[in-house]
C-alpha positions in Angstrom: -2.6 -206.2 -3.8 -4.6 -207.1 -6.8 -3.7 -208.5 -10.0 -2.9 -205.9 -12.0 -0.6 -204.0 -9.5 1.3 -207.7 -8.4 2.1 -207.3 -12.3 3.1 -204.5 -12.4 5.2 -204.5 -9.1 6.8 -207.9 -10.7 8.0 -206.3 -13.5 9.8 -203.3 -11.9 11.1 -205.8 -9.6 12.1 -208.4 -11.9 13.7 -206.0 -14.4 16.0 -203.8 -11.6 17.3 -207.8 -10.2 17.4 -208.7 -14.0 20.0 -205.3 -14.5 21.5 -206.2 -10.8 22.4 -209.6 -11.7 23.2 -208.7 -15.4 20.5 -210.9 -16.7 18.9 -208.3 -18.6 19.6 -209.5 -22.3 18.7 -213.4 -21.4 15.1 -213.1 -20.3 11.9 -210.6 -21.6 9.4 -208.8 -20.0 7.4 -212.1 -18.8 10.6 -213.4 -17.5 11.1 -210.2 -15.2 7.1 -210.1 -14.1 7.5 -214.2 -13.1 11.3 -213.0 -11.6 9.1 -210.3 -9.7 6.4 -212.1 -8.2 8.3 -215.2 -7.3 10.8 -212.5 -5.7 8.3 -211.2 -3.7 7.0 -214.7 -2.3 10.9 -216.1 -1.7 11.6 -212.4 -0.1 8.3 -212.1 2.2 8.8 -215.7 3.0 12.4 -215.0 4.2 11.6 -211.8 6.4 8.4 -213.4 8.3 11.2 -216.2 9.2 13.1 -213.3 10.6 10.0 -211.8 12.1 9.7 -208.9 10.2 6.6 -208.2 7.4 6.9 -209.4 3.7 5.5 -208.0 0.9 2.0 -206.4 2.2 1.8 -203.3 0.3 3.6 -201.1 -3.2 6.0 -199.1 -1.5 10.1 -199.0 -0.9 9.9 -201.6 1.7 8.1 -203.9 0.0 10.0 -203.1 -3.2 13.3 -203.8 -1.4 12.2 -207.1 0.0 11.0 -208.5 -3.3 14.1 -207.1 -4.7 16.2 -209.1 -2.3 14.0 -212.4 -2.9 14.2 -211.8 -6.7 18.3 -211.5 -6.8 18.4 -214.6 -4.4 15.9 -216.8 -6.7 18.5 -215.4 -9.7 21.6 -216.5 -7.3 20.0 -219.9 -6.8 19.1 -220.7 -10.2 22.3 -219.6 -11.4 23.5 -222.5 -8.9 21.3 -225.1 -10.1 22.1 -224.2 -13.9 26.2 -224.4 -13.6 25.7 -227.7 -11.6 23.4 -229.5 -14.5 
């Protein structure tokens, strides 16, 4: 994908986890576009361990994989952030 669309895919996927994990009101619109893209790298990352494709292209199944990466990079800060 190219810049612009990684952006763009970021932000839809940062702000639906953001609304998930009710952590909508804490960060902005370049806090759900870094919460996207980071998403999409933990989420690929995860399903080419399980032998399956990551995040290759902008459709549902790619949007559902960053999804899941993005809510578990949210889950795992959370942990980090009660524990400090």
């Amino acid at each position: 994908m190219g810049i612009l669309l990684w952006i763009i895919f970021g932000a839809l996927v940062g702000w639906v986890a953001s609304i998930i994990m009710k952590t909508n009101d804490q960060q902005g619109a370049f806090g759900d576009i870094l919460l996207g893209i980071v998403g999409a790298v933990v989420g690929g990352f995860i399903m080419n361990l399980l032998g399956q494709p990551g995040v290759n292209e902008f459709n549902l199944y790619s949007f559902i994989v960053a999804l899941i990466g993005a809510v578990i990079v949210v889950t795992v800060s959370r942990a980090f952030r009660s524990r400090v």
